[in-house]
C-alpha positions in Angstrom: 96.8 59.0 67.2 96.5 59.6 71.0 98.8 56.7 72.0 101.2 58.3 69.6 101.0 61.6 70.4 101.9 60.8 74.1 104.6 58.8 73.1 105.6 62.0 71.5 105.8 64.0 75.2 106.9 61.3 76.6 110.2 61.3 74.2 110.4 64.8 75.0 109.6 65.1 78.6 112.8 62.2 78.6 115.4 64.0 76.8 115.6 66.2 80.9 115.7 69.8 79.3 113.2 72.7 80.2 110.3 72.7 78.6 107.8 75.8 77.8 103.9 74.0 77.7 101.7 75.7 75.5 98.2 74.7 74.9 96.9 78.0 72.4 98.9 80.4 74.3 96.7 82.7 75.1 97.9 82.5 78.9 101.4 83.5 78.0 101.3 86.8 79.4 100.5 85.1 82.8 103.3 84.4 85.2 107.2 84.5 85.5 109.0 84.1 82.3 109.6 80.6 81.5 112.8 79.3 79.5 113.0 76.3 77.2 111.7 74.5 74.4 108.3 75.1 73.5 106.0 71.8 74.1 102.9 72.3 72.1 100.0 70.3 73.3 97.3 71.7 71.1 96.8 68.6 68.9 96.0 66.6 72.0 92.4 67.4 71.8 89.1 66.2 71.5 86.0 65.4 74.2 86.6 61.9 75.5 83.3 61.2 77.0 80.1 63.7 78.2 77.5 62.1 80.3 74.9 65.1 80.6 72.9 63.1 83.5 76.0 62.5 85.5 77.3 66.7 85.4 80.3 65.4 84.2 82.5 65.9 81.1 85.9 64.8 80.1 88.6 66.0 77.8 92.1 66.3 76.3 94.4 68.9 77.2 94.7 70.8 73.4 90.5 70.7 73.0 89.6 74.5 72.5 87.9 75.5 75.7 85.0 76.8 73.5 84.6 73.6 71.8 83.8 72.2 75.0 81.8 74.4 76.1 79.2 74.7 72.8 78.8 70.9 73.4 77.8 71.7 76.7 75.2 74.2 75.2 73.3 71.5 73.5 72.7 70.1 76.6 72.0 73.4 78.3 74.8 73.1 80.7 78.0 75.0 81.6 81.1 75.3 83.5 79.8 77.8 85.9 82.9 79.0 86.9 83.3 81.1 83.6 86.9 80.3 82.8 88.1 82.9 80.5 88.9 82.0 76.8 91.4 85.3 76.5 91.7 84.0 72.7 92.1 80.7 71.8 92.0 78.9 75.3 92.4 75.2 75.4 90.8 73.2 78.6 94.4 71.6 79.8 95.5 75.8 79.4 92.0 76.7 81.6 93.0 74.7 84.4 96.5 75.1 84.4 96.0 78.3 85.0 93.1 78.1 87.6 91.4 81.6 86.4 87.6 82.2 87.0 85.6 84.8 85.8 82.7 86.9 87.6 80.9 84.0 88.5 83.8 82.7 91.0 82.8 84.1 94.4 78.8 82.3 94.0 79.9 78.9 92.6 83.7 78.1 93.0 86.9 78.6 91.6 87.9 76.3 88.4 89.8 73.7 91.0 86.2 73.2 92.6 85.0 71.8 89.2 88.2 69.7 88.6 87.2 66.0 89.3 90.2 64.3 88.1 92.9 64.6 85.7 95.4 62.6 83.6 98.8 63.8 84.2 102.9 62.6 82.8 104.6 63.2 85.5 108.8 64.6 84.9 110.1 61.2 84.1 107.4 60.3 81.6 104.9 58.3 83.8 101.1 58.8 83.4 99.0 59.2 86.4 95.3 59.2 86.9 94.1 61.5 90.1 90.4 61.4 91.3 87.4 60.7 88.9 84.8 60.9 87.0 81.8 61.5 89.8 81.7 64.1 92.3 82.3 62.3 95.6 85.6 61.2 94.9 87.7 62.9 97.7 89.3 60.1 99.4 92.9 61.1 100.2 95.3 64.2 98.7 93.2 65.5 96.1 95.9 65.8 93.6 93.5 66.8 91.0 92.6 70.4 92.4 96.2 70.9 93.1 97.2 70.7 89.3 94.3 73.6 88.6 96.3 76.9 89.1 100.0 75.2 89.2 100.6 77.1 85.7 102.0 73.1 84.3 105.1 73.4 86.6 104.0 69.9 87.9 103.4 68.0 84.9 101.6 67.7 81.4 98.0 67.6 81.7 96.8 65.1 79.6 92.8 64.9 80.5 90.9 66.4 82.6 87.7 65.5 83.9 85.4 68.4 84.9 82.0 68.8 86.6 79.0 71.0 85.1 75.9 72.6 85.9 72.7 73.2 84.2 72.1 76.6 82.9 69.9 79.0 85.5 66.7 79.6 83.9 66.5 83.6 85.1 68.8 85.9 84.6 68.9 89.9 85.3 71.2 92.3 85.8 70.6 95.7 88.1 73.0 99.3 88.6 73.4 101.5 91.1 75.4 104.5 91.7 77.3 104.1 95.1 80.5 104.8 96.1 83.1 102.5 97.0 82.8 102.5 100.5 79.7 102.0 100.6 79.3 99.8 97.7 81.3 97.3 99.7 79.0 97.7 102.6 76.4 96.5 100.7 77.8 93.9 99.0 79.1 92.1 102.5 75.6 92.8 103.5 73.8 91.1 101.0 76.2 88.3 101.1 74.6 87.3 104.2 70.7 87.3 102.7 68.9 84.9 101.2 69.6 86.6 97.2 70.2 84.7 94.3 73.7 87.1 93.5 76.1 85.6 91.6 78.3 88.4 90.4 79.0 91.9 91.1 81.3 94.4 89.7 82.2 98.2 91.3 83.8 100.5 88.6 84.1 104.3 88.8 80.9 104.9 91.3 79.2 102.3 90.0 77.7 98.6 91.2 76.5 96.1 88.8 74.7 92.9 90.3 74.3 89.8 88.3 71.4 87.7 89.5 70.9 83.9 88.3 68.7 80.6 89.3 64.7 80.3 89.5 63.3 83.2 87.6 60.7 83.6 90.3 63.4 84.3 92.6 65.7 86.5 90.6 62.8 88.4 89.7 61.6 88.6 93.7 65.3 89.7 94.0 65.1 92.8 91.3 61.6 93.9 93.0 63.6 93.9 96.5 66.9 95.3 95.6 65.6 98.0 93.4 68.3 99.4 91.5 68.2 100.2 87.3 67.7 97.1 85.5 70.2 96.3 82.8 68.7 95.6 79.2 69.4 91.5 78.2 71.9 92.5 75.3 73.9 95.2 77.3 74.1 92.9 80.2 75.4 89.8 78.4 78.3 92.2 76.6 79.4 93.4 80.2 79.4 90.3 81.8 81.3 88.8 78.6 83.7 91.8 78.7 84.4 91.0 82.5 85.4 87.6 82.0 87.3 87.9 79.2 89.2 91.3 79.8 88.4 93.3 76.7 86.1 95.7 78.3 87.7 99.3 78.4 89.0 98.6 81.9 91.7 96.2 81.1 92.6 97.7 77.6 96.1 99.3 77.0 99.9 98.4 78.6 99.7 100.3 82.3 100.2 97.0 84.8 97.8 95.4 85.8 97.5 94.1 89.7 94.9 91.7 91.4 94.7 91.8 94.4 93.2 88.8 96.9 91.8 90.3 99.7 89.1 89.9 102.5 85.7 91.1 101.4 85.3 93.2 104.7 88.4 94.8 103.5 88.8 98.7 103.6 88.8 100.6 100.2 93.0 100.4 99.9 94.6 104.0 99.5 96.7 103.0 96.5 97.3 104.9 93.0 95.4 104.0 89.9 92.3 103.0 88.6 90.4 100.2 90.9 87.8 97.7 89.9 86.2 95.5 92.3 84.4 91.8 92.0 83.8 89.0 93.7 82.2 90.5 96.7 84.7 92.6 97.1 87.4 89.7 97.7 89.0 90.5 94.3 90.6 94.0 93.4 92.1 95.2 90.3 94.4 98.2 90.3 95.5 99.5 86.7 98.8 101.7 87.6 102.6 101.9 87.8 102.8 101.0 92.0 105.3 100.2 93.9 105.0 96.3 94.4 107.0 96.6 97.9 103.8 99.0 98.6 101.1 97.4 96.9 102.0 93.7 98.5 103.0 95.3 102.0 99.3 96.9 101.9 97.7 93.7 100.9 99.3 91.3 103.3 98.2 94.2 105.8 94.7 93.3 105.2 94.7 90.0 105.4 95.7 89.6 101.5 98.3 89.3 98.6 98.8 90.4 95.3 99.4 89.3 92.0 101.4 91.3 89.1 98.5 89.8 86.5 99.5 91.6 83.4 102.2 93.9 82.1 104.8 95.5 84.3 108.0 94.8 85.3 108.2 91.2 86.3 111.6 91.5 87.9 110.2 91.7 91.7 108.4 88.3 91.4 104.7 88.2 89.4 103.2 86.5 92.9 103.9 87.2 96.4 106.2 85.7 98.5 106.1 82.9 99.7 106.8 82.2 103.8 110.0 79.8 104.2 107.5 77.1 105.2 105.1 77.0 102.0 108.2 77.4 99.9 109.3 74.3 101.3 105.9 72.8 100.5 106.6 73.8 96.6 109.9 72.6 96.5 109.0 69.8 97.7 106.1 69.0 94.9 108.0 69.7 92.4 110.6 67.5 93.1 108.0 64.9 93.6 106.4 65.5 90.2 109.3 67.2 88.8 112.3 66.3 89.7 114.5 67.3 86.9 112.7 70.5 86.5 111.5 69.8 83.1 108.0 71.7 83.3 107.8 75.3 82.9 110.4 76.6 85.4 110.1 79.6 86.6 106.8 80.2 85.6 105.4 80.7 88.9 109.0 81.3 91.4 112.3 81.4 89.8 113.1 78.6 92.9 110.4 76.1 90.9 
């Protein structure tokens, strides 16, 4: 069925027209807007191997991200990054997109768990990149540079993905700062010895997340003080984080992210703000100027990302210098060349 089913893309991927890759399209919001035929890869699917001693665990493009993930459960193990599901997320659709969730600024981004990945390529050729072990890093490590390329290099086919066990502690603490000096804080205890793994600063209020050794995080809570966050509550806020249905993120007015230093200023900018990562990721909920709100970020040291709604006309991503463009265009045509995959998904130039 496999060996058919890429004959299938292959036929496709051949016939030179623009093709729209969809996995369970629960990304589709995310990024320019893409013309051509819609390439579904959802029947791709299925874990191809899981070797719980080795971390590691590989599977097709179309498996649903939580299908991997319960199997990953019976093993007590995860992918650490939290990837979000946003619906019906498949793992080729995960790391396409290259999205993290709260845990991101303690453990890695999603292309920090890629280990290697199966890919046909614009003219129908399949490729294997890294591996299956973690220290396979010899030469360009193609296989991180697929996670976040939104498929406008090629059809991932398999991926391979490294895990971690499950922290045995777990709490959650508030405080009621503001966001001055929440951010203080937060670049403060960055530099201590805490077992911090996600934080969140919403409308005068910090929530820590605390995971590993549960004598730790507990030595942690006793130091940091702070209101302690009952089990149930904590997991729903945490949940509603990653995957964007907590109140924050609910309704049409666009939605910005914005990359920035932690050390960053609070940004004087209209809207509603939300803050993780350490302060090194900022959402803004409002209608802004994007010449404004990307002048101010590249200001600090930063850029910004039209994530969700919006008008899309100025460009969803910033711009890119001349150089770095040159750098894309130059990929693509590598692994691209006739401009088959998903153009225009991330610049209308790709």
């Amino acid at each position: 069925m496999g060996e058919v089913m890429l004959e299938a893309f292959r036929a496709r991927i051949l016939e030179r027209k623009p093709l729209r890759l969809r996995g369970g399209g629960s990304k589709d919001f995310y990024g320019g807007l893409v013309s051509g035929d819609l390439l579904d890869t959802a029947g791709h699917a299925g874990i191809v191997s899981y070797e719980p001693t080795e971390l590691v665990i590989t599977a097709r493009c179309g498996t649903p991200l939580a299908e991997l993930e319960s199997a990953l459960a019976t093993r007590q193990q995860c992918l650490a990054c939290e990837p979000p599901h946003f619906g019906a997320a498949t793992v080729g659709g995960a790391v396409a997109a290259g999205l993290a969730g709260p845990r991101r600024a303690a453990v890695g981004g999603m292309r920090d768990f890629v280990l290697g990945v199966k890919l046909m390529d614009g003219e129908g050729r399949v490729h294997r990149f890294g591996g299956e072990v973690m220290k396979n890093v010899a030469g360009f490590d193609v296989s991180r540079l697929i996670a976040g390329s939104l498929g406008t290099l090629g059809l991932v086919l398999e991926v391979s993905l490294k895990v971690l066990p499950v922290p045995p502690g777990d709490a959650s603490l508030r405080f009621e700062m503001p966001q001055d000096k929440a951010l203080e804080a937060l670049n403060r205890w960055a530099g201590q010895p805490l077992p911090l793994v996600a934080n969140c600063w919403q409308d005068g209020v910090l929530t820590l997340r605390l995971s590993g050794a549960q004598a730790a995080v507990s030595a942690a809570c006793a130091r940091l003080g702070g209101e302690a966050i009952d089990g149930v509550e904590a997991v729903a806020f945490w949940q509603g984080l990653r995957e964007q249905d907590a109140e924050y993120f609910a309704g049409d007015v666009p939605l910005w992210r914005l990359s920035v230093p932690s050390v960053a200023p609070p940004l004087d900018l209209p809207g509603t703000t939300l803050i993780e990562w350490g302060g090194a990721q900022r959402w803004l909920r409002g209608d802004v100027d994007p010449l404004r709100i990307r002048e101010l970020a590249t200001r600090v040291g930063g850029h910004a990302t039209l994530f969700r709604g919006g008008d899309k006309a100025a460009g969803v991503f910033a711009p890119l210098q001349p150089a770095l463009m040159e750098v894309h265009r130059r990929l693509k045509q590598s692994f691209d060349p006739y401009r088959v995959f998903n153009p225009g998904r991330m610049y209308p130039e790709l």
